[in-house]
KETI-318898 format. One record per residue (C-alpha): residue number from 0; residue in one letter; x negated, y negated, z negated. Coordinates in pm, 1 decimal. Each point is the difference from the previous one (the first is absolute). Layout:
     i   aa         c1         c2         c3
   NUM    a          X          Y          Z
...
This chain:
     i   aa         c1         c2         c3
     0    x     2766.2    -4586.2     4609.0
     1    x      305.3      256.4       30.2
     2    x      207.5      -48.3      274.1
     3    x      387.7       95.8      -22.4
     4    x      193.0       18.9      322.6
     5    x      334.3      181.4     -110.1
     6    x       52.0     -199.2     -340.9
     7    x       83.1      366.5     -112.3
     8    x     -285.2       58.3     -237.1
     9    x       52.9      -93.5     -383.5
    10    x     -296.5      -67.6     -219.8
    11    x      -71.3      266.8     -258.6
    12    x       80.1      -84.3     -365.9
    13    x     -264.6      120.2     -232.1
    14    x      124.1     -100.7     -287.8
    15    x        2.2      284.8     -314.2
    16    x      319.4      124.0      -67.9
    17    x      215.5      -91.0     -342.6
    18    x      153.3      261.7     -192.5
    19    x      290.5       19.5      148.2
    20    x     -138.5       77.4      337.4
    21    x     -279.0      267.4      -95.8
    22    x      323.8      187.0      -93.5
    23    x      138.4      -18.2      324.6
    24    x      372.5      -24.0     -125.6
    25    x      152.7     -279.2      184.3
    26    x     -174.3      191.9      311.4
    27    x      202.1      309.1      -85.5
    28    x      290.8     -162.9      -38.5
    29    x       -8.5     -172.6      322.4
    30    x      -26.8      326.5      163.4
    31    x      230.2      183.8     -174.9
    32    x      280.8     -296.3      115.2
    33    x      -79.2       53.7      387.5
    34    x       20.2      407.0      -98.8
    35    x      339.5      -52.0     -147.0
    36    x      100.0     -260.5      267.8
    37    x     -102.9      301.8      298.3
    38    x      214.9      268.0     -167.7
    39    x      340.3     -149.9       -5.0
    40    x      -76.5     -104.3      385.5
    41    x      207.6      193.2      257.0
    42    x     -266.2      262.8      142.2
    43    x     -136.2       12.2      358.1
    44    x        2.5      346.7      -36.4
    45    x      273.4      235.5      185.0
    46    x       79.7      366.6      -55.8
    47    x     -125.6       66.9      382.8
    48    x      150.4      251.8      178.3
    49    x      333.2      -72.5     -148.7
    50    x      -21.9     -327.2       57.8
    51    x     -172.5     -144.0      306.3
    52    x     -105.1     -387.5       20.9
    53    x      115.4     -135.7      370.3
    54    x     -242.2      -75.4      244.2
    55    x      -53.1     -308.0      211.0
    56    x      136.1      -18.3      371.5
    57    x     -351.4      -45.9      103.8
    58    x     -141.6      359.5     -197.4
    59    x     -214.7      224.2      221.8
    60    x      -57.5      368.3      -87.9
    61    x      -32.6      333.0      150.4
    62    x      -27.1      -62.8      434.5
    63    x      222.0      196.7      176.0
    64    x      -29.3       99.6      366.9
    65    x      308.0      -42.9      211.4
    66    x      239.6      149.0      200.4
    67    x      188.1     -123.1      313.8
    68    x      346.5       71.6       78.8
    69    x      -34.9      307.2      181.8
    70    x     -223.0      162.5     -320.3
    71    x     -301.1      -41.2      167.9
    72    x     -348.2     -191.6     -149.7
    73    x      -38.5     -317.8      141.4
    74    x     -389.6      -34.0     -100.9
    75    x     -218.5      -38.5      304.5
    76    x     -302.0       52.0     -133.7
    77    x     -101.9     -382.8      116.5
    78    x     -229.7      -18.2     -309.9
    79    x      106.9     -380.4      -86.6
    80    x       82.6      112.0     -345.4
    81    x     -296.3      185.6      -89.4
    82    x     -206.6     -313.4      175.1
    83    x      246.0     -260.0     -227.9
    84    x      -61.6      213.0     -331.8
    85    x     -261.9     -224.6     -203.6
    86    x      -84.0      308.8     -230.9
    87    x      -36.7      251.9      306.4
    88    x      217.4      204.5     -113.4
    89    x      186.5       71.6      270.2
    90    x     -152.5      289.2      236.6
    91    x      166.8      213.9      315.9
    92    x      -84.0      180.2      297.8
    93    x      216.3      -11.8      314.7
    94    x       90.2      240.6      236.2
    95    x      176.3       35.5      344.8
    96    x      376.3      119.9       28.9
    97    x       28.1      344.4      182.4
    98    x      273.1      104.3      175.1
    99    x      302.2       83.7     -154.0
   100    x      -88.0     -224.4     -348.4
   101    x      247.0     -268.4      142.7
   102    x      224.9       53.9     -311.6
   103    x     -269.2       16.7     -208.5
   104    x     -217.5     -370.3       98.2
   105    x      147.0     -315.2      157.2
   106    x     -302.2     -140.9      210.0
   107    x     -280.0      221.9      189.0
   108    x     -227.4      -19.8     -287.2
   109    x       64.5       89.6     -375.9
   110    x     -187.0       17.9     -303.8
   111    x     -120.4      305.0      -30.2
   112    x     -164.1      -20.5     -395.9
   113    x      103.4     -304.0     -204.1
   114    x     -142.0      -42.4     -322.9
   115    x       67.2     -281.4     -224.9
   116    x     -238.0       16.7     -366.6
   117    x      238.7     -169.6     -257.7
   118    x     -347.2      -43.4     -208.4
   119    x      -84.8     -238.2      217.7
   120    x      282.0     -145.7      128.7
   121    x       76.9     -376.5     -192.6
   122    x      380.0       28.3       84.1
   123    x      -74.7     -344.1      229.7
   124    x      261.0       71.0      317.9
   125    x     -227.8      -44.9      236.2
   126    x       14.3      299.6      155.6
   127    x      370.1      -41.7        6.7
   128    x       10.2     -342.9      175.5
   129    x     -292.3      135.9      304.7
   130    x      233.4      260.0       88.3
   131    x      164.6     -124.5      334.7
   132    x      219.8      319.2       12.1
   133    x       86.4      -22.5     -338.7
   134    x      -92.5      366.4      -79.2
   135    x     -133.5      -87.0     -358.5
   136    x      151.7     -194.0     -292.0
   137    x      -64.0        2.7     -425.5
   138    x      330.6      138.1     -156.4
   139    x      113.8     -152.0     -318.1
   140    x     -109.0      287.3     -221.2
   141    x     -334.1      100.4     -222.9
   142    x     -293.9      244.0      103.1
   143    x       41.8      283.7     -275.0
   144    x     -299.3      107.7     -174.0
   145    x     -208.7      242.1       61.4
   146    x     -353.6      179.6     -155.8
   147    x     -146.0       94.8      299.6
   148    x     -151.4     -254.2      226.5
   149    x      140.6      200.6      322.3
   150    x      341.3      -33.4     -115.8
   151    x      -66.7     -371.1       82.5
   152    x      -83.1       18.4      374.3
   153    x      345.4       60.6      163.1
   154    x        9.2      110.0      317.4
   155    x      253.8      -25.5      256.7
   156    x      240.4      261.9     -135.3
   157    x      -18.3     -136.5     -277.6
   158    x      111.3     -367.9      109.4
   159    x      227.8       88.7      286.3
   160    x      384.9      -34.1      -78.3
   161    x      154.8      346.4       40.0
   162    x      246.2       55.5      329.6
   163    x      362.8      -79.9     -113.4
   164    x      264.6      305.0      148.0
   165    x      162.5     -280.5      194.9
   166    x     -396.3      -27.0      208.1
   167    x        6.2      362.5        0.2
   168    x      326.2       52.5      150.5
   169    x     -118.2     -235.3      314.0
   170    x     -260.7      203.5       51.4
């Protein structure tokens, strides 16, 4: 008894085949129409870089760590983003604000190495939405492509936006 749940499965014809068929040419012609049908089809290929398909409000690409008004990082070094990150790839140290670094960190304690592996990362936001001093957000733009494996694993020079001349100035 042969049981068959998804009504998918088609019984095997074992007929032999007539002349016709062993030749195979009403085969071949069948898939020379869906050939001929495909190359008068408008392409899905573009000439990228010269042309660039948008992206979706809701893309997330290369993170970013941010700035506040007076130039200065606003990362604490809390750690909720490296504990939200599914992949782990999200790693830092912290470190305590000396004297005369008031221009340099907003709170008492700043990230002193923060390390974010793009091989790991999925892209999910999460690390973006944990941050309650919003320090960290995904940009709308693509990780470029490396052949090194370190050239992946950006650290916090890498991923900090540089100081505008108007933040300088204040300083």
């Amino acid at each position: 008894m042969q049981y068959n749940i998804s009504k998918k499965a088609k019984p095997v014809d074992r007929h032999p085949m007539t002349f016709m068929e062993s030749l195979y040419i009403p085969t071949i012609a069948k898939g020379l129409t869906i050939t001929l049908g495909h190359i008068f089809k408008k392409k899905a290929t573009i000439n990228y870089p010269e042309v660039q398909r948008p992206f979706s409000s809701t893309f997330r690409g290369l993170h970013i760590l941010n700035r506040d008004e007076q130039g200065r990082e606003r990362c604490t070094a809390c750690g909720l983003c490296a504990l939200s990150c599914p992949a782990e790839a999200i790693t830092m140290e912290s470190a305590e604000r000396k004297a005369g670094e008031e221009h340099l960190y907003r709170e008492e304690k700043y990230a002193a190495k923060y390390e974010i592996n793009m091989l790991r990362c999925i892209f999910c936001g999460l690390c973006e939405e944990a941050c309650p001093k919003d320090a960290i957000y995904l940009t709308q733009t693509f990780a470029p492509a490396n052949f090194e494996r370190k050239g992946f694993i950006y650290k916090k020079d890498d991923l900090l936006i540089p100081e505008t001349e108007a933040s300088k100035k204040l300083n």
